[in-house]
C-alpha positions as CSV (number, residue, x, y, z in Angstrom):
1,X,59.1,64.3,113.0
2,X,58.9,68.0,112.8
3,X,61.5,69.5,110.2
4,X,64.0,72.4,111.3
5,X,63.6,75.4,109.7
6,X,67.6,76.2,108.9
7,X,66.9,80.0,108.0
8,X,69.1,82.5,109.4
9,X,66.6,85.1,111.1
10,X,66.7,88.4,109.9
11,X,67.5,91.3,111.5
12,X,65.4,93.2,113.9
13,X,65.1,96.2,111.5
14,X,62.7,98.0,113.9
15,X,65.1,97.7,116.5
16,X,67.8,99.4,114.3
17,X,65.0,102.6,113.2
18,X,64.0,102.9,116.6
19,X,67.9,103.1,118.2
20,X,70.0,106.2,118.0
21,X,72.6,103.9,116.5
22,X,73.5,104.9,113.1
23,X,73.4,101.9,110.8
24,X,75.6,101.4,107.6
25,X,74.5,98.4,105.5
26,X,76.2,97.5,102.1
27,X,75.9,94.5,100.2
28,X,79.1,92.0,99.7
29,X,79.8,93.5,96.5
30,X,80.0,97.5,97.9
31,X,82.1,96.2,101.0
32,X,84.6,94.4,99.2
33,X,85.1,97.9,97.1
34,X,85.0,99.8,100.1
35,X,87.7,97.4,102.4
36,X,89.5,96.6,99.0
37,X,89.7,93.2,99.7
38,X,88.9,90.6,97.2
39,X,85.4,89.5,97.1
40,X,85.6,86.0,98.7
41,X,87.9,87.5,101.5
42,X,85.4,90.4,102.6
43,X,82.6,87.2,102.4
44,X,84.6,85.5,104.7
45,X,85.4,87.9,106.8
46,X,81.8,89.4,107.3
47,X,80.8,85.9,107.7
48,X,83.6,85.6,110.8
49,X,82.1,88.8,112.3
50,X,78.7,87.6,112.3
51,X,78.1,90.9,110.3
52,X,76.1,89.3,107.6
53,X,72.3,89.6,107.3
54,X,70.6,87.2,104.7
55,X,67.7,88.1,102.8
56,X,66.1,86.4,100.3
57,X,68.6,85.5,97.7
58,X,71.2,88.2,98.8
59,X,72.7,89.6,102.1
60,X,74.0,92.9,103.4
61,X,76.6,93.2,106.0
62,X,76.4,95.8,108.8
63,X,79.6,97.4,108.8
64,X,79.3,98.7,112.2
65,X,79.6,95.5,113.6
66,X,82.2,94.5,110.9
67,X,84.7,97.3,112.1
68,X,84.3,96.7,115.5
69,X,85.7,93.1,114.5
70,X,88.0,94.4,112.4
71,X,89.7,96.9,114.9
72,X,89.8,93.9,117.6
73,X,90.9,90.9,115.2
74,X,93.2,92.4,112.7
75,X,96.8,91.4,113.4
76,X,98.9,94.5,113.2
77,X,101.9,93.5,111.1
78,X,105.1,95.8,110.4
79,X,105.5,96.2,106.6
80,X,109.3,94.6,106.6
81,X,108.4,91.1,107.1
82,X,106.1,90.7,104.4
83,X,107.5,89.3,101.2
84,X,107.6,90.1,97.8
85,X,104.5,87.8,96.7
86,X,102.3,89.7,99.4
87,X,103.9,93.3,97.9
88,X,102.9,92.5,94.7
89,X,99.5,91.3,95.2
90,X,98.9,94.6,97.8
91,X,99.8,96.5,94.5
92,X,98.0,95.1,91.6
93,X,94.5,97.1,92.0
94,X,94.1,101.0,91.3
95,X,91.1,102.3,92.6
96,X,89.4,105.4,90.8
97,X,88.7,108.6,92.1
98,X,90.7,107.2,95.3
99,X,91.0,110.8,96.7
100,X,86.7,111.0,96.8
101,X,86.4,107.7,98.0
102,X,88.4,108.8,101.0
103,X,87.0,112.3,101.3
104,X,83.4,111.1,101.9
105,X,84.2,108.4,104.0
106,X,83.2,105.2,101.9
107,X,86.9,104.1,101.4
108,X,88.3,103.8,105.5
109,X,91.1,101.2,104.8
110,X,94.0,102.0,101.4
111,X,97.0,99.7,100.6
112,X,100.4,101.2,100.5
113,X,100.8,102.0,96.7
114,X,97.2,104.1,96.9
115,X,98.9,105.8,99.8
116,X,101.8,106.9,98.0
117,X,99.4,108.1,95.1
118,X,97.0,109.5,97.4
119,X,99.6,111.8,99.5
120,X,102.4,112.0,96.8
121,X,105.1,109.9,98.9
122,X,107.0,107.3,98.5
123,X,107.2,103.7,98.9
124,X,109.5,103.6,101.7
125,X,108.3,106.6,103.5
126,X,104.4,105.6,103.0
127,X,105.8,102.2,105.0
128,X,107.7,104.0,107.7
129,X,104.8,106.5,108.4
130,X,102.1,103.6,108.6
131,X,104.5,101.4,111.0
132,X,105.2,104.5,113.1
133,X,101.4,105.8,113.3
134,X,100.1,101.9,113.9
135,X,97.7,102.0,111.0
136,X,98.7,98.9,109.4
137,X,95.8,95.9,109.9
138,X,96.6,92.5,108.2
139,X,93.5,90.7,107.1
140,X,94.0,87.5,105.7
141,X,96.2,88.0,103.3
142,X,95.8,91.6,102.8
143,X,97.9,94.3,104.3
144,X,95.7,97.6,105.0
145,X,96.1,101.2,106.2
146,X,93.4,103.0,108.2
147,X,92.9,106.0,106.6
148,X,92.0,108.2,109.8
149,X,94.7,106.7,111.8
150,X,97.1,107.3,109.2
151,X,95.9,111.4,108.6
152,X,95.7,111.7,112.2
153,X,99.8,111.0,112.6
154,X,100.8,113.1,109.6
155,X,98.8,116.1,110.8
156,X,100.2,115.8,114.2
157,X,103.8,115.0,113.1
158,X,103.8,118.7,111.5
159,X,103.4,120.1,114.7
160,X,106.0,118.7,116.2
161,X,108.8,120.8,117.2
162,X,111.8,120.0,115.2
163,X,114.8,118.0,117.1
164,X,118.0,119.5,116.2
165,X,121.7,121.1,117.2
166,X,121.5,124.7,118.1
């Protein structure tokens, strides 16, 4: 009897070189810095996409395929019904140079606190703006904000014209 070979198969990489598709690999370590999830989340989650690539003793995670599962699996929830537990635990990790990370593009997704820290709000209003603007993704546990969503609606919301008595 004829044993199974139970590898994944890797990746047709010529197919990616050859395509004018622009492909962002990044190992499970880089991707759970870059999603700020915890490491056994973003493992899970790749895995769920289909997103993960083994090689050898490691694997790399295409995050092109990754967002697209992101943007049509996240469950949008509204800030107010989370508890204090999930609050907490969305607040616990700073991340370094947050405002670089988010300049150049490797950090897409911030919790609430790095949003107040990042644009100098508050906690309430930070909430209200991400509700308002639909930026907020739930993953698992974790409650995120998508940066360019998020930028878009407060650029925008300046130009608004001003509702008032006259």
């Amino acid at each position: 009897m004829a044993k199974k070979n139970n590898r994944s198969r890797a990746p047709d990489l010529d197919k990616y070189i050859k395509s004018e598709r622009k492909c962002r690999f990044v190992t499970y370590y880089e991707g759970a810095q870059i999603y700020n999830m915890a490491y056994s989340l973003f493992v899970r989650t790749a895995k769920m996409a289909g997103a993960n690539y083994p090689i050898r003793k490691t694997s790399i995670v295409d995050l092109n395929i990754l967002d697209k599962y992101l943007e049509e699996h996240a469950v949008v929830e509204e800030p107010e019904t989370m508890g204090k537990e999930e609050m907490d635990e969305m607040m616990r990790q700073e991340v370094e140079h947050l405002q670089e990370l988010v300049e150049c593009g490797a950090k897409k997704y911030i919790r609430l606190d790095e949003a107040t820290k990042l644009y100098s709000i508050g906690l309430t209003t930070a909430r209200k703006m991400a509700k308002e603007s639909g930026a907020i993704y739930k993953i698992g546990g974790t409650v995120l904000i998508k940066v360019a969503i998020f930028e878009d609606y407060i650029e925008n919301k300046g130009k608004e014209p001003k509702k008032g008595k006259r």
